[in-house]
C-alpha positions in Angstrom: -32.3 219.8 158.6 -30.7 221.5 155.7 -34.1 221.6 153.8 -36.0 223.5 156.3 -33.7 226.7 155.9 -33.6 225.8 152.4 -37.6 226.0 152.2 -37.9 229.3 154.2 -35.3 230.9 151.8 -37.3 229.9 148.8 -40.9 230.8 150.2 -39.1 234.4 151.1 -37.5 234.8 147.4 -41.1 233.7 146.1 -42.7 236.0 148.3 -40.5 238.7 147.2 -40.4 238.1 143.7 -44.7 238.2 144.1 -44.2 241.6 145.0 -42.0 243.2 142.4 -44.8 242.2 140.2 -47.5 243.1 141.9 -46.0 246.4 141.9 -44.8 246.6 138.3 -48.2 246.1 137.1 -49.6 248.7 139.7 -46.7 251.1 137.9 -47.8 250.2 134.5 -51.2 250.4 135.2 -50.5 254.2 136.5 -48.5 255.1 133.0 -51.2 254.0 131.2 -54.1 256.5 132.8 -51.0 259.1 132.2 -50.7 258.3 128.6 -54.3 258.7 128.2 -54.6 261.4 130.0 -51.7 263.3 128.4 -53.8 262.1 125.1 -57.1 264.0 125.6 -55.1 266.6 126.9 -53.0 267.2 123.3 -56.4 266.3 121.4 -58.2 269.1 123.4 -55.3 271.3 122.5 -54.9 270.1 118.9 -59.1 271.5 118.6 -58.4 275.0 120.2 -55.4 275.6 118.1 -57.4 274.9 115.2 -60.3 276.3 116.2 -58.0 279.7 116.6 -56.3 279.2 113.1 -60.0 278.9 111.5 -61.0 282.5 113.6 -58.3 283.9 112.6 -58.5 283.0 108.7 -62.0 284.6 109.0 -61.1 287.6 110.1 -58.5 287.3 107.7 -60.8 287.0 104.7 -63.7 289.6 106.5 -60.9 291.9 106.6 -59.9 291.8 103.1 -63.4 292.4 102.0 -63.7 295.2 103.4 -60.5 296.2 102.3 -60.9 299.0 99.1 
């Protein structure tokens, strides 16, 4: 008789512990579209930044030329 609560105790802990993980590697799953995310987010602003500093050294150098 013991063995019956015994066994319900142990299928709910399994059940339970089937869970966490399943969740955990939904969470994990999430942070990793983030992280990508977040990386074609910097890349796109690593090109306009330089993309700026290359206009801007232009005009730079178009305004020195026509400097007297």
């Amino acid at each position: 008789m013991k063995t019956l609560p015994s066994l319900i105790v142990l299928i709910s802990l399994t059940a339970c512990g089937a869970e966490v993980v399943g969740t955990a590697a939904v969470q994990a799953e999430a942070r990793k579209q983030e992280i990508e995310a977040a990386k074609q987010i910097e890349a796109q602003y690593r090109q306009q930044t330089e993309q700026a500093m290359r206009q801007g050294m232009q005009r730079l150098q178009e305004a020195e030329g026509k400097s007297p």
